[in-house]
N, C-alpha and C positions, 0 to 999 in steps of 0.2 A: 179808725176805719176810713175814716175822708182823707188822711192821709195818704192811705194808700191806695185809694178809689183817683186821687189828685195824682199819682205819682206813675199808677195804671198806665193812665191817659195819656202822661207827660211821654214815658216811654215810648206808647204806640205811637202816637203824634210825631213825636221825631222821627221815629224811624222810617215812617211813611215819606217824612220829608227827606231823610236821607237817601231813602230808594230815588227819587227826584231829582237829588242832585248828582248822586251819580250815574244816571242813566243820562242827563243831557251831557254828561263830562265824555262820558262812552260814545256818545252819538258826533262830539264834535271831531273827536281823533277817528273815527271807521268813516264819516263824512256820505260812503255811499249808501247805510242803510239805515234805518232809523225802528227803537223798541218797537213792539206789537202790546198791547196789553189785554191781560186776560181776565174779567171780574170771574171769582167764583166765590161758591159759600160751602163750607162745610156742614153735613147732613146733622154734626151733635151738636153743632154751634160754632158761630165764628166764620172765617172766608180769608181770603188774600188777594192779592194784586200780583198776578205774575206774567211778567216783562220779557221778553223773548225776543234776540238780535241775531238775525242771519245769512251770510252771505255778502259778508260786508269787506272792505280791502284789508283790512286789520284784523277784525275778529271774525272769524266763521260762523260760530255760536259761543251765544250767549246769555246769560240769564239773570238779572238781577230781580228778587222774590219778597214781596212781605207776606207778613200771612200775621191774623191774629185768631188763636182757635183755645174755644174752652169746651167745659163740657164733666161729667166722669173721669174722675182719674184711671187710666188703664190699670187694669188688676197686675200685671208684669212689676210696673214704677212701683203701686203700693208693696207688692211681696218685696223689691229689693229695699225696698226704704223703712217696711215692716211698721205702717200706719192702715188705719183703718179705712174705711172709704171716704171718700171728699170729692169735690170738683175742682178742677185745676184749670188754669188760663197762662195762656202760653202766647208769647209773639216777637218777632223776629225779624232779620233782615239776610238774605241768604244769594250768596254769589259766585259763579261758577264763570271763567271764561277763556274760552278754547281759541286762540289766534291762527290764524293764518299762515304767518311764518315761523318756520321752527326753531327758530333763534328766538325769538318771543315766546317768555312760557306761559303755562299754564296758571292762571290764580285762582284762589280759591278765599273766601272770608266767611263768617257765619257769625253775626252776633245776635244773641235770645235772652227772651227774659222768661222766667217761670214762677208761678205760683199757685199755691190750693188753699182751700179754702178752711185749712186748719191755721193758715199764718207760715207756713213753711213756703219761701221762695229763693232763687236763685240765679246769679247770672251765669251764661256760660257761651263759649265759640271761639272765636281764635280767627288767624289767616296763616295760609302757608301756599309758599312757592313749589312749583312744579316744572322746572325746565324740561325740556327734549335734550336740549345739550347748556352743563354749568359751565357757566361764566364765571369765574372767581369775581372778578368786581362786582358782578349784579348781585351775589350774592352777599357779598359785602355789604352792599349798600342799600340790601333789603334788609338783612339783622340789624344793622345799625339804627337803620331808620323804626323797626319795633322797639329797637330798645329804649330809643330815643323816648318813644311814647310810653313804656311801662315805668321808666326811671322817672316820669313826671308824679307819678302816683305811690310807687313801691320801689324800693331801688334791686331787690328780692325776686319783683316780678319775673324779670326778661329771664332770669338764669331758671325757676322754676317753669315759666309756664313753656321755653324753649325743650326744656327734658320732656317736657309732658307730651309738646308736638313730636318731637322723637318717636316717644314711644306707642304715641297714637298712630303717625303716620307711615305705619311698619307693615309693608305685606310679608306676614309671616311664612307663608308657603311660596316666597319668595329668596326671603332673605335678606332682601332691599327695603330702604324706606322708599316712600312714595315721590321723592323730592327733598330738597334739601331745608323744608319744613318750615320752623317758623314758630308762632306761638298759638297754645294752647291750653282751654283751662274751661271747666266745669263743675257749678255748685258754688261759686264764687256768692257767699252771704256775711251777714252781721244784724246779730239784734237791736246795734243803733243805729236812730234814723240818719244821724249826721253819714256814718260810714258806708252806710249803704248809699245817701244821694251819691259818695265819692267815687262806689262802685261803679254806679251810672253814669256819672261823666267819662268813669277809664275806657267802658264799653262804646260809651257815643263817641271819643278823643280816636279810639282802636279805627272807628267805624267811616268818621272824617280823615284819617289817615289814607284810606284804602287808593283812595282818585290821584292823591298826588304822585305814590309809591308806585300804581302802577304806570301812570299815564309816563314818569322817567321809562321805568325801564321798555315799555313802548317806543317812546320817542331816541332811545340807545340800538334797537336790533329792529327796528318794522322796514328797516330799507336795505336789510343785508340781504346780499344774494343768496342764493340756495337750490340744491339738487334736487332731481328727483330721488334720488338715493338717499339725500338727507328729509325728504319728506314721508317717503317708506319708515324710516326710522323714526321719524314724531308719529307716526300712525301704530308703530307699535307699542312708543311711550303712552299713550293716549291706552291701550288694550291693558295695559299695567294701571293705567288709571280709572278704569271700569270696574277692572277687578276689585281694588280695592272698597269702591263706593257699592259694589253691588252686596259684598261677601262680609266687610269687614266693618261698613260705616255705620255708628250707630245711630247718628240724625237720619240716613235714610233707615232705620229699622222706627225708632220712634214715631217717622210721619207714616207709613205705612201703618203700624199698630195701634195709629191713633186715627186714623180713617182720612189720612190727610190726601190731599188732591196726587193723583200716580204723575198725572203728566207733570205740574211742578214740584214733585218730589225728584223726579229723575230727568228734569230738565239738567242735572249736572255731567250728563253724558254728552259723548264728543259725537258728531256727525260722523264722523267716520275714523275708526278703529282697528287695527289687524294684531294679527296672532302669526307667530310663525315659529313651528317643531324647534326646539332646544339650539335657537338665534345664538348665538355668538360673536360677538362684534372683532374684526382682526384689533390685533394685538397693538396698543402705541395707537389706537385711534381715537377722534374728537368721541366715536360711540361709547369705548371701551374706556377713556378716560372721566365720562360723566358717570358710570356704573363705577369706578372707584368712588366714588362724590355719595351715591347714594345708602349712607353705614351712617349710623346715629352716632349724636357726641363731637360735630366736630364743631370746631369755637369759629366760627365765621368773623366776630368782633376782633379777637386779636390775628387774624389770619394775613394780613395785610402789613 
């Protein structure tokens, strides 16, 4: 038990410092605006620290989130998991951010830790890209760079928890993925302690990865020119990415279910979003060619 009262801490602890460091990494590349933060506390126990950047020359919005929340396990979690009542404690580091330029995409990260108080815990989250318009190299050079960090730990990883971003990042009533994904993975355990610290490090290694990966492909498209016709068309990409978070995502159904804070639950939403009657981008265009991009399964690693 002091083990894991010891190893609690170690998790929350870091991640709070990781929220830190990439918030000041975020703030030196936007340059014009700098995080807000927001103390709150959760009414069953627990609270977070959620960071909010807007209107900056880089990023429009942005949100980088901790949160450490216990309490009652929700009756939902136990019926799927078919355990009896307990209390669980959960915490995390959660990041959403919506750029300025449409050549600059969308990213997305989330890493969590869970556990109850029968000894059943887990890690789980992942990061995936969301362009407006694919770049073959960036995307390149985003899978490589996950793979880089799963292959330190599992050589199994990158190829599993990639099918899994796949199939997670799928708007069904669509027909598209959400972006050209990334990795993804939940319920990641082991009954030894050795293997589980291992887990910890892949999560915190995933989680120090996130500053450098983005802040390239920032510094590759933050100065490309661009239309207002291609900015209409990130504004609809952005309405495909609401959809998905609002309809389909299960961390925002969790924080909800668990009484978690509304505004930093859906802090992952764009400032501004459009929808338009059965869109179709002409044919042979940069629009119509990122919409062949977004279909599950393709090998980004050997694409080049």
């Amino acid at each position: 038990m002091d083990y894991l009262f010891k190893m609690k801490t170690e998790i929350s602890t870091k991640f709070k410092k990781l929220q830190d460091q990439i918030c000041l990494g975020l703030e030196k590349i936007n340059t014009s605006s700098k995080f807000s933060e927001d103390l709150w506390e959760r009414p069953g126990g627990g609270g977070g620290r959620s960071r909010t950047l807007a209107k900056g020359k880089v990023i429009q919005k942005g949100g980088v989130n901790f949160s450490e929340v216990s309490g009652p396990t929700p009756k939902s979690l136990l019926k799927s998991l078919v355990l009896p009542p307990s209390d669980f404690y959960a915490t995390g580091v959660s990041i959403v951010i919506h750029p300025v330029n449409p050549w600059v995409p969308i990213i997305h990260m989330n890493i969590r830790y869970f556990e109850m108080s029968d000894g059943t815990y887990w890690f789980g989250g992942g990061i995936d890209l969301t362009p407006h318009y694919v770049i073959e190299s960036d995307a390149i050079f985003f899978h490589k760079q996950l793979k880089e960090i799963c292959d330190q730990y599992d050589s199994g990883y990158y190829a599993q928890f990639k099918k899994w971003a796949d199939d997670y990042f799928f708007i069904k009533h669509r027909n598209e993925t959400r972006g050209i994904g990334g990795i993804f993975f939940d319920r990641l355990s082991s009954q030894e302690a050795n293997e589980k610290e291992q887990l910890w490090q892949f999560i915190l290694n995933l989680g120090n990865g996130f500053l450098p990966i983005y802040t390239e492909l920032i510094s590759r498209n933050r100065d490309r020119p661009f239309t207002i016709e291609q900015q209409d068309w990130q504004y609809l990409r952005r309405g495909r990415y609401v959809e998905f978070n609002l309809v389909l995502d299960k961390g925002t159904k969790f924080g909800l279910d668990t009484d978690g804070r509304t505004e930093s639950i859906l802090m992952s939403l764009p400032p501004f979003a459009s929808w338009e009657y059965n869109h179709q981008p002409e044919k042979e265009s940069p629009e119509a060619r990122t919409l062949a991009y977004l279909v599950k399964d393709i090998d980004w690693i050997n694409n080049d």
